[in-house]
C-alpha atoms as a printed R data frame, in Angstrom:
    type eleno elety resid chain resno       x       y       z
1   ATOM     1    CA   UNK     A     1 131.885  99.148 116.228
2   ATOM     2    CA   UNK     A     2 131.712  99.212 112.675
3   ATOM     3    CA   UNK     A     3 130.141 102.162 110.559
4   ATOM     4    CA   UNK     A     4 126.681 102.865 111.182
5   ATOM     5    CA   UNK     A     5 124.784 101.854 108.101
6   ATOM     6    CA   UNK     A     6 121.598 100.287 106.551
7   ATOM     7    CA   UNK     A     7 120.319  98.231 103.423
8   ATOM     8    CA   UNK     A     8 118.411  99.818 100.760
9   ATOM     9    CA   UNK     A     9 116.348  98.047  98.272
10  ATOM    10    CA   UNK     A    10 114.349  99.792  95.173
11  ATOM    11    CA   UNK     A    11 112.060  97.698  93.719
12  ATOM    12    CA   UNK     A    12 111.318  99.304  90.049
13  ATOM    13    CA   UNK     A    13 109.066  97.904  87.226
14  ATOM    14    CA   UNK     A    14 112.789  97.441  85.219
15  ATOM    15    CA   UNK     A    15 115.329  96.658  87.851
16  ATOM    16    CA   UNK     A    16 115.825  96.160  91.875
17  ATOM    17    CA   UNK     A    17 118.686  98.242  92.562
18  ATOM    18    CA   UNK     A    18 120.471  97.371  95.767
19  ATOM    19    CA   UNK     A    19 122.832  99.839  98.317
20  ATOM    20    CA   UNK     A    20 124.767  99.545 101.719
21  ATOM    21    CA   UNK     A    21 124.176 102.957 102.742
22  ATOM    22    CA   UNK     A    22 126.503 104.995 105.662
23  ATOM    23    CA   UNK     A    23 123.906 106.566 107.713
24  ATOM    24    CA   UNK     A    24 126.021 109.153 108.791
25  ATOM    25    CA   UNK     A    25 126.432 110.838 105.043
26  ATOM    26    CA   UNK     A    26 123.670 109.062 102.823
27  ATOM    27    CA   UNK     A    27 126.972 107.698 101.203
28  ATOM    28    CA   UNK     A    28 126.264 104.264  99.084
29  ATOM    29    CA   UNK     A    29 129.035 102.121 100.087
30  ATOM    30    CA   UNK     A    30 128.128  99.154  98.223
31  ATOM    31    CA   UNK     A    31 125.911  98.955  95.080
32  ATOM    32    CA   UNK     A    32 124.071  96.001  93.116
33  ATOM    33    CA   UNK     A    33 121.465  95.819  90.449
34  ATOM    34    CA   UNK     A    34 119.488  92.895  89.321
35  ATOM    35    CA   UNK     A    35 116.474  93.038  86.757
36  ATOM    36    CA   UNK     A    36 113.197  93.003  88.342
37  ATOM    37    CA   UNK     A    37 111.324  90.724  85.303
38  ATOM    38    CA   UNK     A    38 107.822  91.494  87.183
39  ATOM    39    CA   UNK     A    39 106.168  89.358  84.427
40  ATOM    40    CA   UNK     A    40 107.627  86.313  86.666
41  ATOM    41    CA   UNK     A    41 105.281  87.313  89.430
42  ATOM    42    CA   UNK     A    42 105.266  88.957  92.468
43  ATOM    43    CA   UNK     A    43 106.477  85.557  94.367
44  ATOM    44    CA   UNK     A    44 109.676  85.026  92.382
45  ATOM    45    CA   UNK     A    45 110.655  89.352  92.089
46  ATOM    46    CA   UNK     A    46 110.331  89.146  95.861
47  ATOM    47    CA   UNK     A    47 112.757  86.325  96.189
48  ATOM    48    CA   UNK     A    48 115.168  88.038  94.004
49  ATOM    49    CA   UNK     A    49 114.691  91.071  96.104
50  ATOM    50    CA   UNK     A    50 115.156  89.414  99.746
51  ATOM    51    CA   UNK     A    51 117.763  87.233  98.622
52  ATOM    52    CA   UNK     A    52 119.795  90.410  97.399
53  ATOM    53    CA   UNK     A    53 119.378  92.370 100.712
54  ATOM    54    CA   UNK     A    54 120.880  89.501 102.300
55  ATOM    55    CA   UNK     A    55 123.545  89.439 100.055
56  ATOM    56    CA   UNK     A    56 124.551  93.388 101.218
57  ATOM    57    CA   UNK     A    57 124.044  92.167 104.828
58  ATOM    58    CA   UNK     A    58 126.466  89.829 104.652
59  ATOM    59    CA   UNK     A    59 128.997  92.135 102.390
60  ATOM    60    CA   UNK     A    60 128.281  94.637 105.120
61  ATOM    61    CA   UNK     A    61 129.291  92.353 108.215
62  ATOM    62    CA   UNK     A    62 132.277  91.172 106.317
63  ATOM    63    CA   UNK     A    63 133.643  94.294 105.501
64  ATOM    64    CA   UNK     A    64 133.600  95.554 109.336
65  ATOM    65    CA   UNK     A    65 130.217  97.528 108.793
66  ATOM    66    CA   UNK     A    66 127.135  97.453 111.231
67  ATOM    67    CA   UNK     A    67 123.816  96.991 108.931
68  ATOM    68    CA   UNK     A    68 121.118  97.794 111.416
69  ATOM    69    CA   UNK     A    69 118.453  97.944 109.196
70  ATOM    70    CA   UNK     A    70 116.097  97.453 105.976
71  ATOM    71    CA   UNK     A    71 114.263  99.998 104.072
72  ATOM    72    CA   UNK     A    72 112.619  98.911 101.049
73  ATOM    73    CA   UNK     A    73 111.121 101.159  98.165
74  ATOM    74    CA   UNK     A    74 108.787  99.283  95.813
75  ATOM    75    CA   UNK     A    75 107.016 100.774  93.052
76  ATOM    76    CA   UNK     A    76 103.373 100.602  94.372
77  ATOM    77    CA   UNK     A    77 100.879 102.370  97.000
78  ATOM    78    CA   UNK     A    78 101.710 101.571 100.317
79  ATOM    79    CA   UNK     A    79  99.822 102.105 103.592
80  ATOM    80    CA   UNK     A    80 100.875 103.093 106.639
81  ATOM    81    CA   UNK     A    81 101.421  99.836 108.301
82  ATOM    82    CA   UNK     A    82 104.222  98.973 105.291
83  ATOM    83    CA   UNK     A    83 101.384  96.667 103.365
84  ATOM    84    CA   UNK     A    84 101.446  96.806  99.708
85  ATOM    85    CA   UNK     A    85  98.172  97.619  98.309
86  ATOM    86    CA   UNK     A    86  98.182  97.768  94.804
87  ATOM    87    CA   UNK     A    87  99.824  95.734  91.823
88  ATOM    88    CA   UNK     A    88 100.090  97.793  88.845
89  ATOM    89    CA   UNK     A    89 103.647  96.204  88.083
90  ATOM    90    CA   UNK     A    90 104.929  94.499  91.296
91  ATOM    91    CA   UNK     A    91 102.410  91.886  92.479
92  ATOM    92    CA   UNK     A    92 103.449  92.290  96.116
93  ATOM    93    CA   UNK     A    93  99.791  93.012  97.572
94  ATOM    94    CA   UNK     A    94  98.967  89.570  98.276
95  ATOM    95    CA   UNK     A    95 102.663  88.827 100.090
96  ATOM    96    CA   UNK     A    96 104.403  89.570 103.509
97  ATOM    97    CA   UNK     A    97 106.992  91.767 102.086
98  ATOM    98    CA   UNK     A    98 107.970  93.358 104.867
99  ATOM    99    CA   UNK     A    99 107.885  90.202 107.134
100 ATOM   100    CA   UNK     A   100 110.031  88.493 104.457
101 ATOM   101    CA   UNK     A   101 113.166  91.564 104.776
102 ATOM   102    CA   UNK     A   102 112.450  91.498 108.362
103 ATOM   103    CA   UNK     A   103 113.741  87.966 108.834
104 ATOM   104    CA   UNK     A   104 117.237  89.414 108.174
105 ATOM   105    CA   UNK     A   105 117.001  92.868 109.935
106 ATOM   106    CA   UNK     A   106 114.196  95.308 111.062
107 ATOM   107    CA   UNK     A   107 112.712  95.959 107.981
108 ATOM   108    CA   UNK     A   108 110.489  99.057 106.579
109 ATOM   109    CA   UNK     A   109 108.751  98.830 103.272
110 ATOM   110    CA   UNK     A   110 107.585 101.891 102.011
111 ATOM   111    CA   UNK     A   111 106.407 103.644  98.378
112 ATOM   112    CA   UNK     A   112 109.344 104.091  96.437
113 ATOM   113    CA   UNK     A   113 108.890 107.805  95.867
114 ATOM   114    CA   UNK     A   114 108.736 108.600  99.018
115 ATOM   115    CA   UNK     A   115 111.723 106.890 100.522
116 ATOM   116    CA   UNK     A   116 113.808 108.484  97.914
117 ATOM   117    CA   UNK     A   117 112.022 112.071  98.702
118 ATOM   118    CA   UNK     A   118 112.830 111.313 102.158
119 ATOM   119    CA   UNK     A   119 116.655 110.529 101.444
120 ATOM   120    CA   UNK     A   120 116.221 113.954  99.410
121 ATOM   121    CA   UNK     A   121 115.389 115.672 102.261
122 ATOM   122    CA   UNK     A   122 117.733 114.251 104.502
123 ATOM   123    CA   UNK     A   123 121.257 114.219 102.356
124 ATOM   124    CA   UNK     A   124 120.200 116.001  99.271
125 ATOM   125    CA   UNK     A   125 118.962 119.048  97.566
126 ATOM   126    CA   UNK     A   126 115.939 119.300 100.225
127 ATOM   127    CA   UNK     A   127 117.406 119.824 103.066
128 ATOM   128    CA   UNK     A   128 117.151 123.176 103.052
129 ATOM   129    CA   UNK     A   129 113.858 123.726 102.715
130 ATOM   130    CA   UNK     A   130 111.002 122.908 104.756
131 ATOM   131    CA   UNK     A   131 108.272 122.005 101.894
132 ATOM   132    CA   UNK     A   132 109.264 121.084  98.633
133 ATOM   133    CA   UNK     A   133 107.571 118.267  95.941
134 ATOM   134    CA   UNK     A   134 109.740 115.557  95.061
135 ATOM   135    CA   UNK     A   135 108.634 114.049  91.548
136 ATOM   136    CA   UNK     A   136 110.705 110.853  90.463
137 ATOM   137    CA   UNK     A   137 110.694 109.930  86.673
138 ATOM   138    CA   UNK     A   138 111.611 106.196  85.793
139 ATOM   139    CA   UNK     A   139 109.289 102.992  84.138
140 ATOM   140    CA   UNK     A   140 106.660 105.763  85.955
141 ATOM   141    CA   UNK     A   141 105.736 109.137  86.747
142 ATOM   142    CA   UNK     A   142 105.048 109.824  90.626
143 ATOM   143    CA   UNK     A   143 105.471 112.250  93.196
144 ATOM   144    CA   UNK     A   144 105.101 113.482  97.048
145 ATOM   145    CA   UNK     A   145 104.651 116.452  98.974
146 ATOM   146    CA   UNK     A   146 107.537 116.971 101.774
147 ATOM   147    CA   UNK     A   147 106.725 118.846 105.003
148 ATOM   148    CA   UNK     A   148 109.122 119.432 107.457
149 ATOM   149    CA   UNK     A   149 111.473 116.744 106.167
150 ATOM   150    CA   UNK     A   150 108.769 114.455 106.459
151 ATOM   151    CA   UNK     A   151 106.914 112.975 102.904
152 ATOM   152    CA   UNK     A   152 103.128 113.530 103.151
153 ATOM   153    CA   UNK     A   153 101.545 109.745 102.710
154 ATOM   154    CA   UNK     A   154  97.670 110.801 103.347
155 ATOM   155    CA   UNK     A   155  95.188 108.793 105.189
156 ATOM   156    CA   UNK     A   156  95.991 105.475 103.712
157 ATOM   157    CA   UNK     A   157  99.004 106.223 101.883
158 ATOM   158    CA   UNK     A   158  98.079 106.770  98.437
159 ATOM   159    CA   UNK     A   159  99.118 110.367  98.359
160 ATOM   160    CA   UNK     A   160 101.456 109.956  95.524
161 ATOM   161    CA   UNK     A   161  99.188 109.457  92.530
162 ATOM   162    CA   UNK     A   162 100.351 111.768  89.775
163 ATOM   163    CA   UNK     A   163 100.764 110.804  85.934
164 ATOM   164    CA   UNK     A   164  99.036 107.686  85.747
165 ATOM   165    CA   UNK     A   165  95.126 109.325  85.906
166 ATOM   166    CA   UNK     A   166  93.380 110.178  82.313
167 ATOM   167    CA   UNK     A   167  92.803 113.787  81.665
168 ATOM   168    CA   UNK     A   168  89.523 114.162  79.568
169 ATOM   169    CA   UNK     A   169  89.229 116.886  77.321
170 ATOM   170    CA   UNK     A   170  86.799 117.955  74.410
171 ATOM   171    CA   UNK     A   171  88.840 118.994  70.867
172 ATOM   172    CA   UNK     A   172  87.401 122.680  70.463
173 ATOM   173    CA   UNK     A   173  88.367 122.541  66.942
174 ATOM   174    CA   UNK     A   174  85.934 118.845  66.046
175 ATOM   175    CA   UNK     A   175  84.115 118.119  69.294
176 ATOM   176    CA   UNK     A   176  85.901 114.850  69.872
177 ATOM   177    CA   UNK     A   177  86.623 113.543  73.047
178 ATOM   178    CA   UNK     A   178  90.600 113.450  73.529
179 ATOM   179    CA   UNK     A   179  91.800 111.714  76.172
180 ATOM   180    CA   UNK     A   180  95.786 111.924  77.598
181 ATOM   181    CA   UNK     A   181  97.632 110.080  80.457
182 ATOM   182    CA   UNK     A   182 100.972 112.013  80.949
183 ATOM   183    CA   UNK     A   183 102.644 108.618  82.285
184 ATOM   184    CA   UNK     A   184 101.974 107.313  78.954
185 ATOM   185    CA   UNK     A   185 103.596 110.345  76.958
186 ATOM   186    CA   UNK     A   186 106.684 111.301  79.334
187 ATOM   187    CA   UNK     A   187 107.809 108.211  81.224
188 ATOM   188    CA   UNK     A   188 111.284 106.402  80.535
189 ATOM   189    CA   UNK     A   189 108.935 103.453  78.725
190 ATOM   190    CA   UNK     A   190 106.983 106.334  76.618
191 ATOM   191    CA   UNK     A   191 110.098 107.794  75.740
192 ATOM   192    CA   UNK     A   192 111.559 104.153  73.767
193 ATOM   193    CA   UNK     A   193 108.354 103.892  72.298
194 ATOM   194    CA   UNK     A   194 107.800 106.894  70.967
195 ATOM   195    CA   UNK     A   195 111.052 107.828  70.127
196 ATOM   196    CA   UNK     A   196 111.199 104.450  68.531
197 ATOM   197    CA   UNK     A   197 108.192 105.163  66.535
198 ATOM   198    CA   UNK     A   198 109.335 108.303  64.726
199 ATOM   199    CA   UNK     A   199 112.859 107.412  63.854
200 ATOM   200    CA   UNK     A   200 112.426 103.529  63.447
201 ATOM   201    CA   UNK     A   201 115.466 102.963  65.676
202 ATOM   202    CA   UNK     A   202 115.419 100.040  68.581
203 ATOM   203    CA   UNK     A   203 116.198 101.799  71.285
204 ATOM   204    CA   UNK     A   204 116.113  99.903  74.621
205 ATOM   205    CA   UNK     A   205 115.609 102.175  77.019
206 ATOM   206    CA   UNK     A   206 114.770 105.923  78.048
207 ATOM   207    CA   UNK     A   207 118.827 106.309  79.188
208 ATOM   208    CA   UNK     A   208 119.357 105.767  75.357
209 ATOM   209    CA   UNK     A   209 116.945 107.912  74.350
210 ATOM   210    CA   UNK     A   210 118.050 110.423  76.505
211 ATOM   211    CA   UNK     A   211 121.704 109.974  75.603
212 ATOM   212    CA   UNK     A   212 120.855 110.440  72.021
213 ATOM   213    CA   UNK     A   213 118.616 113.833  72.554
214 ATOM   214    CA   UNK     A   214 122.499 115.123  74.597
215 ATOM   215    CA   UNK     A   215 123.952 114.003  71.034
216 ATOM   216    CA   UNK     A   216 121.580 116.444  69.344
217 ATOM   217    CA   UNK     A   217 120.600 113.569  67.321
218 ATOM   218    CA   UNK     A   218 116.970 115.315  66.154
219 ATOM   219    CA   UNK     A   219 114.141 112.730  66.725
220 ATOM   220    CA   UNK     A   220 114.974 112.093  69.789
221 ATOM   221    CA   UNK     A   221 115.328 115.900  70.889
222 ATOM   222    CA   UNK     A   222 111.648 116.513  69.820
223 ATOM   223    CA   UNK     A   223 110.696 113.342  72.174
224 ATOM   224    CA   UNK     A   224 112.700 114.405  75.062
225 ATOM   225    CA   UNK     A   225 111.915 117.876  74.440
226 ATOM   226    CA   UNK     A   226 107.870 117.461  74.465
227 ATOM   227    CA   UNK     A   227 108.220 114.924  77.226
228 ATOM   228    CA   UNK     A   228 109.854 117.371  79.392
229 ATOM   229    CA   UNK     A   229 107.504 119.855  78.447
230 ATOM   230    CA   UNK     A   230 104.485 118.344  79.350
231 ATOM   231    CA   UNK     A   231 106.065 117.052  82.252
232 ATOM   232    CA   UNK     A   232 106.617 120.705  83.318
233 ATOM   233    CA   UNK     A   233 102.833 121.170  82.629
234 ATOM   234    CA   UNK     A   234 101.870 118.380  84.886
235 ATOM   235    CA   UNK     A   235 103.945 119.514  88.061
């Protein structure tokens, strides 16, 4: 019998990162990344995706391991019955996505931020408690309530909805309507563009921006600075 272990696929707006996981420890034994390219369509990113979890199935089985399963995180709402229902970057709604994994293994599809809230609670820094709010920062802003080691999906599992809504507000100072989406100012997108903006570099992505803020390097300290912040505002 080989080690006990299962396939998991994230499916973000900016890559699909792949991991043979031990069950036994949350340990990834096996990692791959691929860009996700959404503008492709949902057809072709889901390809990419299913054709990667069969390439960890296969590493798996050759290297003595026992994949028993599929659980897939995708970057959307998801309902209860592991349907994709909304295509804000992953056009998946229309698709069997969960039929499509479960051609190689049992499969379960599920909102990326709360699969990763429930690996939190189950290897990580929530297992100790028995309600805590994981929020995940990336290409977007979301979050879930934990209870019990269990994430909260509400009736029809859109109970993650967290930066992406418009908060409408009235200047006091000159009566105009101001109108902010935190998604917009703190994500790892927001962060390129508006660090981008104020220093006139190219950055690529919000890893460079970050690692430039750790270099003290002072544009990019205000935007990581405000973005974390307002972040802190938000939660």
């Amino acid at each position: 019998m080989g080690v006990h272990c299962a396939i998991g696929i994230d499916v973000g707006g900016t890559k699909i990162a792949g991991g043979l996981v031990d069950l036994d420890n949350g340990h990834v034994r096996e990692r791959q990344e691929i860009p996700t390219l959404p503008a492709r369509g949902g057809s072709v990113v889901l390809d990419d995706a299913v054709a990667l979890a069969a390439r960890l199935v296969r590493h798996g089985q050759d290297a003595g391991m026992d994949p028993v399963g599929i659980g897939v995180g995708v970057a959307e709402l998801v309902d209860a019955q592991g349907r994709v229902t909304s295509h804000q970057t992953i056009g998946w709604d229309t698709l069997p996505v969960q039929a499509r994994f479960g051609n190689l293994l049992p499969a379960v599809v599920e909102s990326d931020v709360r699969a990763a809230a429930l690996a939190e609670a189950r290897y990580g820094a929530g297992r100790a408690y028995h309600q805590f709010v994981y929020v995940t920062v990336g290409t977007g802003i979301s979050h879930t309530l934990v209870l019990d080691g269990r994430p909260f999906a509400g009736a029809h599992g859109n109970a993650l909805i967290f930066a992406s809504g418009t908060l409408a507000l009235q200047c006091p100072h000159c009566g105009q309507p101001v109108s902010h989406v935190l998604e917009e100012y703190a994500s790892g997108p927001a962060l390129v563009r508006r660090y981008n903006e104020v220093s006139g570099e190219t950055a690529q992505d919000g890893q460079a921006v970050i690692t430039a803020a750790a270099n003290r390097e002072p544009a990019a300290v205000t935007v990581v600075s405000s973005a974390g912040e307002a972040l802190g505002v938000g939660v």
